[in-house]
C-alpha positions as CSV (number, residue, x, y, z in Angstrom):
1,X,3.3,182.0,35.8
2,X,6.1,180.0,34.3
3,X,6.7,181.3,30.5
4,X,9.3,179.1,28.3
5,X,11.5,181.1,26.0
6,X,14.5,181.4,23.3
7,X,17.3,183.4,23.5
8,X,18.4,184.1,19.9
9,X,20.2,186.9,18.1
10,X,21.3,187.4,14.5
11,X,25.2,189.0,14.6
12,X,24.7,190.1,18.1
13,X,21.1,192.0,17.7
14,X,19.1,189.4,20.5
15,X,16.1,188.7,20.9
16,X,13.3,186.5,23.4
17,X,11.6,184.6,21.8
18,X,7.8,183.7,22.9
19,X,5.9,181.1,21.4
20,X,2.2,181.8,21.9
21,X,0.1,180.2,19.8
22,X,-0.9,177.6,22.3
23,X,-0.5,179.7,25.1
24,X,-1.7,182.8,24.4
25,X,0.3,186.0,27.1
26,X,-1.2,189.3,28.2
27,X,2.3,191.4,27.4
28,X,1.9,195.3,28.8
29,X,4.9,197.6,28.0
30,X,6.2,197.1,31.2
31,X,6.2,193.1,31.3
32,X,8.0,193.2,28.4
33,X,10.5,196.0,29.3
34,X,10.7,193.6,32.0
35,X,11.3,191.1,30.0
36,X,14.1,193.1,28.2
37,X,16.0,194.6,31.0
38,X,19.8,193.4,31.0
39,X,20.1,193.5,34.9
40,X,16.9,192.3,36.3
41,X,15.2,190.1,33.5
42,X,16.3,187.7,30.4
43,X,18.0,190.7,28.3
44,X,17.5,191.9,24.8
45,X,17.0,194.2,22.2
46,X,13.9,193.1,21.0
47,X,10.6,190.8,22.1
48,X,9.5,188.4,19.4
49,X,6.1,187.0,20.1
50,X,5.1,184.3,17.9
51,X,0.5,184.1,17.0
52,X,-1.3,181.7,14.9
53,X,-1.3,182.8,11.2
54,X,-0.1,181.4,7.6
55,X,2.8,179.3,9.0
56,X,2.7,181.8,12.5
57,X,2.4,185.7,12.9
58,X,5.2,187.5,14.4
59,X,4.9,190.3,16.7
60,X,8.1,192.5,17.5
61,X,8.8,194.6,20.2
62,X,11.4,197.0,21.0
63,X,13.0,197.1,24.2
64,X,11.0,200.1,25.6
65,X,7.8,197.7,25.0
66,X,6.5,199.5,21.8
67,X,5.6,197.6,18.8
68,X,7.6,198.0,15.7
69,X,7.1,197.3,12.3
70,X,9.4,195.0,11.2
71,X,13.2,193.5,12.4
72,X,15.0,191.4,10.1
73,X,17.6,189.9,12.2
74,X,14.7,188.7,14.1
75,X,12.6,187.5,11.4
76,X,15.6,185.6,10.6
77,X,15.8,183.8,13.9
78,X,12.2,183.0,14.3
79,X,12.2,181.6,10.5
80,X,15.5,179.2,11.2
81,X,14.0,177.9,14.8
82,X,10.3,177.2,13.2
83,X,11.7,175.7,9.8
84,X,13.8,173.5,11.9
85,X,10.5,172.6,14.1
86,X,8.5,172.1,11.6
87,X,10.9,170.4,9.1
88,X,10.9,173.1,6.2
89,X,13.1,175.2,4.2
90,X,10.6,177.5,3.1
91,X,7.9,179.0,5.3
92,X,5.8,182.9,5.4
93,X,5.7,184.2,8.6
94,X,3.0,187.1,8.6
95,X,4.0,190.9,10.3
96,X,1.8,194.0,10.4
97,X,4.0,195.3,7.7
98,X,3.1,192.4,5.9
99,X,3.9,189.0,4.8
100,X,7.6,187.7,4.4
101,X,8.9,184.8,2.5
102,X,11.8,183.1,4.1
103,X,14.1,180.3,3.1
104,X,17.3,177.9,5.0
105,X,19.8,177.8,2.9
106,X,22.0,174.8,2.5
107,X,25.2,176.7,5.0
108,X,22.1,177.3,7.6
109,X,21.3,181.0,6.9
110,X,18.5,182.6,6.0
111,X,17.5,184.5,3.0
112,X,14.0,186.9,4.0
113,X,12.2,188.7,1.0
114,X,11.6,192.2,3.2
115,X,9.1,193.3,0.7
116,X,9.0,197.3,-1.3
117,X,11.0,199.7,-0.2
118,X,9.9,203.2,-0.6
119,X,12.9,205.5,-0.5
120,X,11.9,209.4,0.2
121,X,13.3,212.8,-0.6
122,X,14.7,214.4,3.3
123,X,14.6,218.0,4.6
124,X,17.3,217.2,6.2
125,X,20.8,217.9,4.6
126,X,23.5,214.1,3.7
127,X,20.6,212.2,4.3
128,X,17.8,210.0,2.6
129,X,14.5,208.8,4.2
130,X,13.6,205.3,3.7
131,X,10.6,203.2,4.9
132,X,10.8,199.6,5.1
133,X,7.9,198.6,7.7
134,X,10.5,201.0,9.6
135,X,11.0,204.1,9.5
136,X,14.7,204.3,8.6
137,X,17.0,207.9,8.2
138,X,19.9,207.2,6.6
139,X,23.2,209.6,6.6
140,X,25.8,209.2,4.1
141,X,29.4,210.1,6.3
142,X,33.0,209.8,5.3
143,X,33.7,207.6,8.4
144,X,31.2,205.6,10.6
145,X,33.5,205.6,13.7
146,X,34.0,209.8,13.6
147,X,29.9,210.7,14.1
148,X,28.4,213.3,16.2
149,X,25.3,210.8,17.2
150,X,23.8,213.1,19.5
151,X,23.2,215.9,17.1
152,X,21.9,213.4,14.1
153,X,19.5,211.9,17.1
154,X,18.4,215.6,17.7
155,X,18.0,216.2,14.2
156,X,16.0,213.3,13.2
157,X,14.1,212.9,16.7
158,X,13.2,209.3,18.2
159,X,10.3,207.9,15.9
160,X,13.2,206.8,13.3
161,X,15.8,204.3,13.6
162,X,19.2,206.3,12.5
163,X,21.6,204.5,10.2
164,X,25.1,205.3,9.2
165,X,26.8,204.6,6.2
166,X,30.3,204.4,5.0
167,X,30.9,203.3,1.6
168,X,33.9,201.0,1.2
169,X,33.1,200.5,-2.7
170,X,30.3,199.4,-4.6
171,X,29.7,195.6,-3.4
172,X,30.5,196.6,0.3
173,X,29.5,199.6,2.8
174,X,29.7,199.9,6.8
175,X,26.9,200.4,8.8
176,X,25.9,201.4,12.2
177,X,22.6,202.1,13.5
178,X,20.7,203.4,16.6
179,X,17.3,201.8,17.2
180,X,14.2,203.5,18.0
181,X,13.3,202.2,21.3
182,X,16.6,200.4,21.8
183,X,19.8,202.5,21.2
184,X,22.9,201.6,19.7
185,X,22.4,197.6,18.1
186,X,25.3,195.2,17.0
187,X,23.4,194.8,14.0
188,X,19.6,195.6,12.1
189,X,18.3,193.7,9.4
190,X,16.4,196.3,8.1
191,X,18.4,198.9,8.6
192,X,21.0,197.3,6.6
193,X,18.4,196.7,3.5
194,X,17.5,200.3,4.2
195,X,20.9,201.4,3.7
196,X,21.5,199.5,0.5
197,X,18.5,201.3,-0.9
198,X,19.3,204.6,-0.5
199,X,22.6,204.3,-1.5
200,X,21.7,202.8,-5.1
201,X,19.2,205.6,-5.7
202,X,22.6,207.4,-5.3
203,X,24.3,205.0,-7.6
204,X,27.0,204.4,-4.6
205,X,26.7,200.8,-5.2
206,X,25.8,197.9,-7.5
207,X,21.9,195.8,-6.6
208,X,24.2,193.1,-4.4
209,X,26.0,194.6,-1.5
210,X,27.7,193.2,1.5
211,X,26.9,195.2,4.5
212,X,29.5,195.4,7.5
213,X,28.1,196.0,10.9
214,X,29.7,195.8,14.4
215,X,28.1,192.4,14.6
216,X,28.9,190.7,11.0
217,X,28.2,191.0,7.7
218,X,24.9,190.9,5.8
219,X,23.7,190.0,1.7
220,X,21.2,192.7,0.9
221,X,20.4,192.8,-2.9
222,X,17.5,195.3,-4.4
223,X,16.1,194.2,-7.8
224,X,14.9,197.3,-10.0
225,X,11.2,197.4,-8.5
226,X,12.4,198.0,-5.2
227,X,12.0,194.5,-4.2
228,X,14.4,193.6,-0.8
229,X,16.2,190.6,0.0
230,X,18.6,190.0,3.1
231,X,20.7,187.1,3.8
232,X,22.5,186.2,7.2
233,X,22.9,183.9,10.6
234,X,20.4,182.8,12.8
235,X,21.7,181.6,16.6
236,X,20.1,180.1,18.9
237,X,21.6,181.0,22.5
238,X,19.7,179.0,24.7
239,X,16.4,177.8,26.0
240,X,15.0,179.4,29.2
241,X,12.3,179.8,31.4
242,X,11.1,182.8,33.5
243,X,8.3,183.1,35.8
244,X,6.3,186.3,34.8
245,X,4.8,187.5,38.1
246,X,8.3,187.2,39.9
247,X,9.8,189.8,36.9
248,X,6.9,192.0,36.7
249,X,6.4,192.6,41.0
């Protein structure tokens, strides 16, 4: 079975992108850590499968196959490619976290309204708990690039995504995170508006804040309620196709 596809990634975070709302795919974990595999399939971070729904329903899938809740570098991408298709600037694309606004801006990036985020007390010491569909723990350190990863992964265990933050001053901190189900990304969209949370319920830095990532930089502003919205790129790579029997033998 021949299966058409996107490659896409927003400041380096990729994705494959499947279009499924006329042809609907049977995905089990391992066709789509197939699917992700940098050697022996297309190669990704992510899976993003695109269902009928308001304007279309996106799916998202980590590279180990499970489902996560949200990815906003990805809802970025899909939001650019289907605004283009269908000729829009604004458009809602639905997620089992819920729905999210999106608009093109005139310099062709994309602004995504990530919804409430709910920022939790931690047991563990330096660090704040923050759920944004996600799961998100974030660390405060001193210097992103001097970090003992493997004893914060052991601390937090694998069902978060682990950020690390480094504030430069108030309209600008660094980030880097590891990905549950991934690793290490060049970039996460809601990582990044995860980190700008927690760090104004420290009152580390003002409601718009640039965030640095191996990948690029990032808009995140948080209004008083808690309300999210993240601005960056969308790329398309290339277009592809991939015969799904072949990859899954």
């Amino acid at each position: 079975m021949d299966i058409d596809f996107l490659k896409m990634h927003g400041l380096g975070n990729d994705f494959v992108v499947l279009d499924c709302r006329t042809q609907p795919l049977e995905l089990t974990q391992q066709a789509l850590q197939k699917i992700a595999n940098r050697r022996t399939g297309v190669g990704c971070d992510q899976i993003l499968v695109l269902e009928n729904g308001k304007d279309a329903f996106l799916r998202i899938y980590n590279a180990n196959g499970g489902e996560a809740e949200a990815c906003g570098n990805g809802t970025r991408c899909v939001a650019w490619w289907l605004g283009k298709q269908l000729g829009r600037d604004q458009l809602t694309l639905q997620t089992i976290a819920g729905d999210l606004s999106c608009h093109i801006t005139k310099s062709d990036h994309v602004q995504v309204e990530m919804g409430q985020v709910e920022v939790l007390s931690s047991e563990s010491p330096g660090s704040i708990d923050v759920k944004l569909g996600n799961p998100h723990k974030i660390y405060f350190v001193s210097d992103c690039n001097q970090v003992n990863w493997q004893e914060l992964r052991d601390q937090a265990g694998k069902a978060v995504n682990i950020g690390v933050v480094q504030i430069v001053h108030p309209k600008l901190i660094h980030l880097k995170v590891w990905e549950r189900g991934v690793g290490f990304t060049q970039a996460c969209g809601s990582g990044a508006c995860a980190a700008v949370a927690a760090a104004r319920v420290q009152k580390l830095v003002d409601a718009e804040c640039q965030v640095q990532q191996p990948g690029g930089l990032l808009e995140v502003e948080v209004d008083e309620s808690g309300m999210v919205k993240m601005t960056g790129p969308a790329v398309l790579s290339y277009q592809g196709v991939f015969n799904l029997n072949a990859l899954v033998s």
